[in-house]
N, CA, C and O atoms as CSV, one atom per row, in Angstrom:
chain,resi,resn,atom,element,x,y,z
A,1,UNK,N,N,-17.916,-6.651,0.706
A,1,UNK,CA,C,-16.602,-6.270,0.205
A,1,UNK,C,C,-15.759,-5.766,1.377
A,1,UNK,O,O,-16.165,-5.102,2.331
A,2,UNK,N,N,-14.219,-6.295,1.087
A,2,UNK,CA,C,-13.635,-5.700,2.377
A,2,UNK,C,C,-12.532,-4.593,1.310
A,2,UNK,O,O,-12.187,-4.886,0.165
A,3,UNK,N,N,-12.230,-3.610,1.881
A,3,UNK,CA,C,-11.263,-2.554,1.943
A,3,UNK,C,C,-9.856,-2.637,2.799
A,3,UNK,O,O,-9.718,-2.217,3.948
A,4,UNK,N,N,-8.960,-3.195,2.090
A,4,UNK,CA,C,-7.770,-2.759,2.948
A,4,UNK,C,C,-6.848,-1.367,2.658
A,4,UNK,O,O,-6.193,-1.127,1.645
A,5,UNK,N,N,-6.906,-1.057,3.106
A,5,UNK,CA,C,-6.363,0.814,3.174
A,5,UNK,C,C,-4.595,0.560,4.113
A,5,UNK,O,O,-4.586,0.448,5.339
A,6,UNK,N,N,-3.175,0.505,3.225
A,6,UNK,CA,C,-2.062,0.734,4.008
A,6,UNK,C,C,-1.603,2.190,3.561
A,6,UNK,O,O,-1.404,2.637,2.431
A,7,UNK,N,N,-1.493,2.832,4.910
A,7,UNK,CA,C,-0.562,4.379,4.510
A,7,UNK,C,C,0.759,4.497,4.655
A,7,UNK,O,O,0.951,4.602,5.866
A,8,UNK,N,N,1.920,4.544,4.001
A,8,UNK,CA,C,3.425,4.174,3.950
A,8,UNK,C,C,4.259,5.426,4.342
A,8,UNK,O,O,4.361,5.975,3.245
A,9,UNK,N,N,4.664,5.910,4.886
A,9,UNK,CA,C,5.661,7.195,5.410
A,9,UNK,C,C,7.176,6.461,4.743
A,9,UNK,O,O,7.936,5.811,5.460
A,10,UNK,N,N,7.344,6.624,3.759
A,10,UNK,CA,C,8.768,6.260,3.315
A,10,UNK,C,C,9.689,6.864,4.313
A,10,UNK,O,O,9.427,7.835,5.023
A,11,UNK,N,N,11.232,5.917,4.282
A,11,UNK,CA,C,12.321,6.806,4.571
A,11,UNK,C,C,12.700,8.210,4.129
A,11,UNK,O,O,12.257,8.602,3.049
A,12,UNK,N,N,13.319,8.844,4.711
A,12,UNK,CA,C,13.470,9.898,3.773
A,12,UNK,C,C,14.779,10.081,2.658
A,12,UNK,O,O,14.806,10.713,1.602
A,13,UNK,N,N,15.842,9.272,3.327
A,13,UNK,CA,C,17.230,8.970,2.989
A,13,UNK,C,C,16.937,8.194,1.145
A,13,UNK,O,O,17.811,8.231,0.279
A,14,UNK,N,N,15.736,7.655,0.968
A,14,UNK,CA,C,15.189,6.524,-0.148
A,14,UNK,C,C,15.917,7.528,-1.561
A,14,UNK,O,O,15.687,8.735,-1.644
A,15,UNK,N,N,16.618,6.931,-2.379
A,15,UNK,CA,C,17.173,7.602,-3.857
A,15,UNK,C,C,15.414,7.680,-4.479
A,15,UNK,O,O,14.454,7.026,-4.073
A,16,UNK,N,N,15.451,8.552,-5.400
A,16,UNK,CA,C,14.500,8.605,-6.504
A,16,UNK,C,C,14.244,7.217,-7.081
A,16,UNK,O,O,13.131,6.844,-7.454
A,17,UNK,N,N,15.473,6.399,-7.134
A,17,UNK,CA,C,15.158,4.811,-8.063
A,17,UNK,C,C,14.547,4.048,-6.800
A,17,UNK,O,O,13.792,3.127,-7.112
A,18,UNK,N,N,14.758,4.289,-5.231
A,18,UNK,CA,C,14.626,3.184,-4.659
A,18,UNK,C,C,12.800,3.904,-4.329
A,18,UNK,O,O,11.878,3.215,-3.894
A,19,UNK,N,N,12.704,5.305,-4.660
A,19,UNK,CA,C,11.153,5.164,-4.055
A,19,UNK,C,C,10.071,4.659,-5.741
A,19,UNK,O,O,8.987,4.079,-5.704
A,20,UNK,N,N,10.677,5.028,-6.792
A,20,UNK,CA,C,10.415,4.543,-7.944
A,20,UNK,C,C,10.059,2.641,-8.232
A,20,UNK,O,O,9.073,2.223,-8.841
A,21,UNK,N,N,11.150,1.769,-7.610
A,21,UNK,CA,C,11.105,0.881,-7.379
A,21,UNK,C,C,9.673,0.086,-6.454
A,21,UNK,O,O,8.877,-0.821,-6.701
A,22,UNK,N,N,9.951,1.115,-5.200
A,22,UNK,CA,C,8.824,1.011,-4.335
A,22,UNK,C,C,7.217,0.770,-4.893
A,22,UNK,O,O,6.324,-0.011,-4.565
A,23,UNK,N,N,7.339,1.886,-5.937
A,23,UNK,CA,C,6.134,2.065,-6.138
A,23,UNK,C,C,5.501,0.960,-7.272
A,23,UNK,O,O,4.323,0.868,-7.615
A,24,UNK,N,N,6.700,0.123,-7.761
A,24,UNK,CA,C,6.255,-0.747,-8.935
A,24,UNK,C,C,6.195,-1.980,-8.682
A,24,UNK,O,O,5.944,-2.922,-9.434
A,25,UNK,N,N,6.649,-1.929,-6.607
A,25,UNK,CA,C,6.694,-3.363,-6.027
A,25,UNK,C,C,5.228,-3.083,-5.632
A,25,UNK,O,O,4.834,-4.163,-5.192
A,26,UNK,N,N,4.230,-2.203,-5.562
A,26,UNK,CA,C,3.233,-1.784,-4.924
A,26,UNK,C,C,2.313,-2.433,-5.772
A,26,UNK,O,O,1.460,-3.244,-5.410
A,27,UNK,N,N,2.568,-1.963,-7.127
A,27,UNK,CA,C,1.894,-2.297,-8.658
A,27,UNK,C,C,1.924,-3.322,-8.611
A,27,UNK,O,O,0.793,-3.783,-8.457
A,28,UNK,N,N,2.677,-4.044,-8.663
A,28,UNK,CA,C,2.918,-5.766,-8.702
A,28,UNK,C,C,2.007,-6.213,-8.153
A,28,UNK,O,O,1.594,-7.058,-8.947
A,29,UNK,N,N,1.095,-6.235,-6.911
A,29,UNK,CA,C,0.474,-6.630,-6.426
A,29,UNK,C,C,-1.179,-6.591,-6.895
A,29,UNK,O,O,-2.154,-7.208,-6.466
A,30,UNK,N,N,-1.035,-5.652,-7.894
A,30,UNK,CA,C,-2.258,-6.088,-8.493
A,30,UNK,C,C,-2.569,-7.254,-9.468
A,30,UNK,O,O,-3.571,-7.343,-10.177
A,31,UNK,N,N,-1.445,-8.212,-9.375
A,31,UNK,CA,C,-1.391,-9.383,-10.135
A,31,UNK,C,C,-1.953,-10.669,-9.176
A,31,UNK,O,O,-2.029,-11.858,-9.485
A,32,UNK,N,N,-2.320,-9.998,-7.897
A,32,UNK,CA,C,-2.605,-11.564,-6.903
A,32,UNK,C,C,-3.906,-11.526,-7.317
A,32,UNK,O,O,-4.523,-10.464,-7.226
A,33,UNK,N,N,-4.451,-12.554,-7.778
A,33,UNK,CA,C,-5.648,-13.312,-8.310
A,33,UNK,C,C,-7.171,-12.713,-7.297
A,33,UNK,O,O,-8.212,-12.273,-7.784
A,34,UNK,N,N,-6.818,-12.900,-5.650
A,34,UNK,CA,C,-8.049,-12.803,-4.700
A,34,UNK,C,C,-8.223,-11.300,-5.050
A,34,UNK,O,O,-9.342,-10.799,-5.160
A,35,UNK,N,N,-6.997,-10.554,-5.230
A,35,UNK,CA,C,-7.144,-8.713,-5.286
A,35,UNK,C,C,-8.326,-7.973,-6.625
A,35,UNK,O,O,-8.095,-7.888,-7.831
A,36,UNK,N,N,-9.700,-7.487,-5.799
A,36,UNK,CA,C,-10.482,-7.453,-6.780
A,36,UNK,C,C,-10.116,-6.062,-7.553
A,36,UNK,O,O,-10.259,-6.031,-8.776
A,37,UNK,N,N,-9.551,-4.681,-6.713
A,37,UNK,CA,C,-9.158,-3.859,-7.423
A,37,UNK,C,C,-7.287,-3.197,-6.667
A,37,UNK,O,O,-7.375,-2.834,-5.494
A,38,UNK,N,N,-6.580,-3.140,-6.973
A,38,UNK,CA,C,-4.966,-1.801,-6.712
A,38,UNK,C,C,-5.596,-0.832,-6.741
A,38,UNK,O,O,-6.660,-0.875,-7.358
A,39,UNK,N,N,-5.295,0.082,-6.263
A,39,UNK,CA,C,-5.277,1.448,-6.266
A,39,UNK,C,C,-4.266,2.194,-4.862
A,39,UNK,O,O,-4.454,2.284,-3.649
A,40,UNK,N,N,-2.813,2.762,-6.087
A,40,UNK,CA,C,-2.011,3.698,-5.395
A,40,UNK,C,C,-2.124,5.162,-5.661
A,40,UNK,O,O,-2.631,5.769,-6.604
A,41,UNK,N,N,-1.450,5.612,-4.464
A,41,UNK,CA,C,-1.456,7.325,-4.686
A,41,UNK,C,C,-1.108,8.304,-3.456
A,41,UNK,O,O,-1.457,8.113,-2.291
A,42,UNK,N,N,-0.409,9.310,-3.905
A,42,UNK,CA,C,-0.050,10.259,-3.157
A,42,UNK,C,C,-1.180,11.071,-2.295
A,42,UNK,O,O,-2.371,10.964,-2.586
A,43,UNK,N,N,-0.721,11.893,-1.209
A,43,UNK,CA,C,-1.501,12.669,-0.595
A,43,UNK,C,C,-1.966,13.609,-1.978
A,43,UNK,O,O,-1.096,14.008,-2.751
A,44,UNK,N,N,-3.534,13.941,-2.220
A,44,UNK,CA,C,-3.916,14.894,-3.197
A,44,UNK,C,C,-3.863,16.206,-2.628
A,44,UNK,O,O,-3.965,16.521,-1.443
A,45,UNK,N,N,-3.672,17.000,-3.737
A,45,UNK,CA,C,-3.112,18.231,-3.425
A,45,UNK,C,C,-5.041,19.024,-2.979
A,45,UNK,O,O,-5.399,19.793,-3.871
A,46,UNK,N,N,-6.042,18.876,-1.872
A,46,UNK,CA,C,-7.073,19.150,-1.730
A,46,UNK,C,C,-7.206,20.077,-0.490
A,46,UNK,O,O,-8.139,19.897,0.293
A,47,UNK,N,N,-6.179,21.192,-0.268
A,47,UNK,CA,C,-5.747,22.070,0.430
A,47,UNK,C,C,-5.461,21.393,1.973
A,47,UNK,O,O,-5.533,20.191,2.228
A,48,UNK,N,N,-5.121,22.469,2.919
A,48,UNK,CA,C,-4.972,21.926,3.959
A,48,UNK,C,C,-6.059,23.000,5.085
A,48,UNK,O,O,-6.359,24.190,5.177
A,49,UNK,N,N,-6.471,21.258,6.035
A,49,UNK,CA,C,-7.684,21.605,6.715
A,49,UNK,C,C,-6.761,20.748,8.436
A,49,UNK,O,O,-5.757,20.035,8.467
A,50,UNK,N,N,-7.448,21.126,9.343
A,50,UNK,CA,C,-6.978,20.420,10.494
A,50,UNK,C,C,-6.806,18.464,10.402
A,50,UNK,O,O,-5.899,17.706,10.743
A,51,UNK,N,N,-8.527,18.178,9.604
A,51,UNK,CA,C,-8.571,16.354,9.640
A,51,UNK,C,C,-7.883,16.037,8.610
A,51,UNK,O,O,-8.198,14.873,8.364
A,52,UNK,N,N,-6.966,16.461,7.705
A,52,UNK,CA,C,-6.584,16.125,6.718
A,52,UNK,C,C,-4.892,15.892,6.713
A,52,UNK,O,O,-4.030,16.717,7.020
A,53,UNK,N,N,-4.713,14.444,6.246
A,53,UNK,CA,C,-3.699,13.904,6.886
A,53,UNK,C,C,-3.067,13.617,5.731
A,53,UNK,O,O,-3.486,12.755,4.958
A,54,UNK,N,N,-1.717,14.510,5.465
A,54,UNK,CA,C,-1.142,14.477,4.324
A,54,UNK,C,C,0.788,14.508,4.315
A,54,UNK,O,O,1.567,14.585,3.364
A,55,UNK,N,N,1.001,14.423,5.594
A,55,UNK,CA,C,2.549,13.636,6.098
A,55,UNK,C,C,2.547,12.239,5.517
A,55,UNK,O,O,3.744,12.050,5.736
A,56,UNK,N,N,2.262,11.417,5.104
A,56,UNK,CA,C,2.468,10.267,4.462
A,56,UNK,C,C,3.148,10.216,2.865
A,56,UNK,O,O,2.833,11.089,2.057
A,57,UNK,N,N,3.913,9.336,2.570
A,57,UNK,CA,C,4.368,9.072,0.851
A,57,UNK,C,C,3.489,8.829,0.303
A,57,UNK,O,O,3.059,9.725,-0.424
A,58,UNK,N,N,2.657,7.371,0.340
A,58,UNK,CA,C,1.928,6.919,-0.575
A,58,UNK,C,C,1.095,5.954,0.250
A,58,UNK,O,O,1.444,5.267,1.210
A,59,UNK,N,N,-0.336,6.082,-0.471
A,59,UNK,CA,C,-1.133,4.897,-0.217
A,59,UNK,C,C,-1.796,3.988,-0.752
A,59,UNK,O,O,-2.149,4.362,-1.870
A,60,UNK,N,N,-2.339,2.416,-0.387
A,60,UNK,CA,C,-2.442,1.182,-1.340
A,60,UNK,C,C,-3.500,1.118,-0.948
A,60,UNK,O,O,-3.723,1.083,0.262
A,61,UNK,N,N,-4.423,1.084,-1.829
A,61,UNK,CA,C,-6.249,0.447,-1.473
A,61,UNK,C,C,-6.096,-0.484,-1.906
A,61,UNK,O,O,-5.453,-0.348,-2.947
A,62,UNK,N,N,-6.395,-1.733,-1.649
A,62,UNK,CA,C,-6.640,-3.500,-2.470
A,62,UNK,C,C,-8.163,-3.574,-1.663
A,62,UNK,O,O,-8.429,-3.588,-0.461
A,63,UNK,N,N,-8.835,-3.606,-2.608
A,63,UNK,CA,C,-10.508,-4.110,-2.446
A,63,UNK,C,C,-10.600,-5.804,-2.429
A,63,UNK,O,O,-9.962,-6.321,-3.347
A,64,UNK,N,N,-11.134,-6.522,-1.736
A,64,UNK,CA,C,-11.872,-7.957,-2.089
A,64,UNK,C,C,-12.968,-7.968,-1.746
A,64,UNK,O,O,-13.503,-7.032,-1.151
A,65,UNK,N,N,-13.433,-8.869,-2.009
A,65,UNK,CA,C,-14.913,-9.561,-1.988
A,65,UNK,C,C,-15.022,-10.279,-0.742
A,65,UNK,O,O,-16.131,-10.177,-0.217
A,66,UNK,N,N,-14.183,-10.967,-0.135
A,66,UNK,CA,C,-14.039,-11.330,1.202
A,66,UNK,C,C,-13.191,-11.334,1.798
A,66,UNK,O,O,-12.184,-10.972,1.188
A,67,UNK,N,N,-12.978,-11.707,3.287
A,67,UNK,CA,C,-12.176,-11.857,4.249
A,67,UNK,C,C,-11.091,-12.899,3.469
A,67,UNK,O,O,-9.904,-12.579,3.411
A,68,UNK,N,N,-11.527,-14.046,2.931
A,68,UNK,CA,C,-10.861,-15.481,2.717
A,68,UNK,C,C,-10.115,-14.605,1.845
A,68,UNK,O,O,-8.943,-14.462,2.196
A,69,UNK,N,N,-10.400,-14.092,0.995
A,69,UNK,CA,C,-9.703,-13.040,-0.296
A,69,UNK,C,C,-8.652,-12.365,0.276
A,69,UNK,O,O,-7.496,-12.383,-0.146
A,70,UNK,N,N,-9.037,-11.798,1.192
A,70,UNK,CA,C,-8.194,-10.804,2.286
A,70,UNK,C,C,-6.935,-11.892,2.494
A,70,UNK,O,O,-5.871,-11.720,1.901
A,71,UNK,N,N,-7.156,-13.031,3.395
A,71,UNK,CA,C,-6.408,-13.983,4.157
A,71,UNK,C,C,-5.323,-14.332,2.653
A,71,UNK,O,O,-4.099,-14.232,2.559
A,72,UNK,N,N,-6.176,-14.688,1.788
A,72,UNK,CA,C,-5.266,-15.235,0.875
A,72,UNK,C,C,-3.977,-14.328,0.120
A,72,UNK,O,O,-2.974,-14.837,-0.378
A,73,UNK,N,N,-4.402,-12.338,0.203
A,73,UNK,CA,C,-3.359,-12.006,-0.845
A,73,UNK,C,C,-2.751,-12.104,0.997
A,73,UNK,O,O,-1.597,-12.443,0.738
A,74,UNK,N,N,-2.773,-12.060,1.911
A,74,UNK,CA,C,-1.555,-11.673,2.847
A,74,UNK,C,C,-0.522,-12.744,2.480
A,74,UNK,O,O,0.617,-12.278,2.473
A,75,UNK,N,N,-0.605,-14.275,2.118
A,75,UNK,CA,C,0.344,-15.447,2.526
A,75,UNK,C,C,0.691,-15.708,0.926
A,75,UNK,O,O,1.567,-16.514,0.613
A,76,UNK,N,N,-0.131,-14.900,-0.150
A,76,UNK,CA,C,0.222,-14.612,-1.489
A,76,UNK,C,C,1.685,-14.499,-1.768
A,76,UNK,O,O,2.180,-13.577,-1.120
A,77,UNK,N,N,2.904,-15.414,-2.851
A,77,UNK,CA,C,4.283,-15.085,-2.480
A,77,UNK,C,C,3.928,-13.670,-3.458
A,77,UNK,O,O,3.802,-12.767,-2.631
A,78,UNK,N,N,3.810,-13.350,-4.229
A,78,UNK,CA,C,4.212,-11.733,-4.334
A,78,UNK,C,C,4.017,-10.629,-3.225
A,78,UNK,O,O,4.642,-9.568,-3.221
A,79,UNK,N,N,3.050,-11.009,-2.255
A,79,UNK,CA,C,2.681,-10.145,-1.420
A,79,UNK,C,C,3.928,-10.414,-0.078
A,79,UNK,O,O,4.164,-9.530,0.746
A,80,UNK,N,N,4.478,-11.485,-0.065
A,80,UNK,CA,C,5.330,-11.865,0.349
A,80,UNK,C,C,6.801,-11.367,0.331
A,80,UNK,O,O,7.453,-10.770,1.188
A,81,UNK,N,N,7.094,-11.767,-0.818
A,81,UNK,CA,C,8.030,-10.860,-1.844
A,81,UNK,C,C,8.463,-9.349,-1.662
A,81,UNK,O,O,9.548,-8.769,-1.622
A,82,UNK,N,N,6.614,-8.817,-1.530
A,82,UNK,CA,C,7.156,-7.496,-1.701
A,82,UNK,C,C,7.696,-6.748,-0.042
A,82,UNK,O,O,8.423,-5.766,0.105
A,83,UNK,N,N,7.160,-7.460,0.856
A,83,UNK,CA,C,7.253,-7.300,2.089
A,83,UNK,C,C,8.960,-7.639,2.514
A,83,UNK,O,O,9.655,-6.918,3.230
A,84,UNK,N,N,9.325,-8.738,1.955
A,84,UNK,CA,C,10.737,-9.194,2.107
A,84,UNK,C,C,11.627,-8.143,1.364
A,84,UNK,O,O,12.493,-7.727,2.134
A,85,UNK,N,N,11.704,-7.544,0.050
A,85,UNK,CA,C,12.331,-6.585,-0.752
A,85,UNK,C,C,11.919,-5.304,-0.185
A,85,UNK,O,O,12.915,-4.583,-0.234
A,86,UNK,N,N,11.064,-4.748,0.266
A,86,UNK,CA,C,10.713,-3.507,0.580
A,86,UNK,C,C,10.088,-2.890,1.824
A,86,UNK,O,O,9.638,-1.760,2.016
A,87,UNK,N,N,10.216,-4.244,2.826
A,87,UNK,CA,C,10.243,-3.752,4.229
A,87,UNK,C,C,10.858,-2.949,5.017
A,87,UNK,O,O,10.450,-2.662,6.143
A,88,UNK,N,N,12.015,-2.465,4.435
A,88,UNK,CA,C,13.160,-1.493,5.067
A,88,UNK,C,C,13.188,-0.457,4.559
A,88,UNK,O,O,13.907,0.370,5.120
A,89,UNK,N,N,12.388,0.027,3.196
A,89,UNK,CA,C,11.704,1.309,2.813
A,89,UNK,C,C,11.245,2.486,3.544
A,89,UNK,O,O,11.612,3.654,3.413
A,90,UNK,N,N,10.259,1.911,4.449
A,90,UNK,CA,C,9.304,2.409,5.384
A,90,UNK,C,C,9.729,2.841,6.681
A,90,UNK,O,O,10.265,1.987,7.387
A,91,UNK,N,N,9.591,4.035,7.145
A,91,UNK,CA,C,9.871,4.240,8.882
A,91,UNK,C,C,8.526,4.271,9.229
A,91,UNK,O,O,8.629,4.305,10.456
A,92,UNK,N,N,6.995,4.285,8.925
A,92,UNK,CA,C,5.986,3.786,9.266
A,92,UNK,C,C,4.820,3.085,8.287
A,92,UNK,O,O,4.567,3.620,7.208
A,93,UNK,N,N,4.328,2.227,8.581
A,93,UNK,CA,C,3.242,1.645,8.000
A,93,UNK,C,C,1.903,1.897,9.166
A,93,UNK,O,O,1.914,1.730,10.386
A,94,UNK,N,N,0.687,2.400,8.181
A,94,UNK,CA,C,-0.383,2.320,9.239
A,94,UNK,C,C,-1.737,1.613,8.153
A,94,UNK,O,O,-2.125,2.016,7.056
A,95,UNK,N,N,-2.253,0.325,9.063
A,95,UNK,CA,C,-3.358,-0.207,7.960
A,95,UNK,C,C,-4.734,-0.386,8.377
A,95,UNK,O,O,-5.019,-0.655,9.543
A,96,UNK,N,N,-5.248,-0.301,7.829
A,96,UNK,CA,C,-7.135,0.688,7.897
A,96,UNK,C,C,-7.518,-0.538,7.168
A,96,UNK,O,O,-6.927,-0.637,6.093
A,97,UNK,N,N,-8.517,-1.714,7.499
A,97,UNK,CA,C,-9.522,-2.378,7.043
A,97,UNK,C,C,-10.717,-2.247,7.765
A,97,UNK,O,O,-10.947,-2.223,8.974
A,98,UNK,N,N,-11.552,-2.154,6.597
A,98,UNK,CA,C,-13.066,-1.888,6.586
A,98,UNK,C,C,-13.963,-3.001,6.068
A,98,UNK,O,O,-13.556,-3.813,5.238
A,99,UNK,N,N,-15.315,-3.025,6.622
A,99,UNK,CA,C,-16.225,-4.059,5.609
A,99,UNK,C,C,-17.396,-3.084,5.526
A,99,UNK,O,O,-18.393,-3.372,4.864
């Protein structure tokens, strides 16, 4: 199984509808077929320690079963889509894959 892990630092300027929006272009993506599980979410409120990294908006776990799975939601048009509509959201993206 692979793990893709993206951490999103929204703009800060973003209205309530446009980070609302954000988050349902995020959702959407649990409709690409290769994506075995979505999972979004805020920094949890699990106090604060030095390794604990909680400056970020929101983050997207998408699990697959393989790499090819992997390859396929990237060129996926919703995954596409959401990159074209909501690329200018973000002042950083940072992405963490694991196997």
């Amino acid at each position: 199984m692979l793990s893709h892990i993206v951490v999103f630092w929204l703009k800060d300027d973003l209205s309530d509808a446009q980070q609302s929006a954000f988050r349902q272009g995020l959702e959407s993506l649990n409709a690409i077929e290769s994506a075995r599980g979505v999972y979004i979410g805020a920094p949890a409120n699990t106090g604060d320690r030095p390794v604990i990294e909680k400056s970020y908006s929101l983050a997207l776990t998408v699990l697959f079963d393989t790499i090819q799975d992997h390859d396929a939601y990237q060129f996926h048009p919703l995954h596409q889509g959401f990159l074209k509509q909501f690329g200018t959201f973000w002042s950083r993206v940072q992405i963490y894959d694991y196997e």
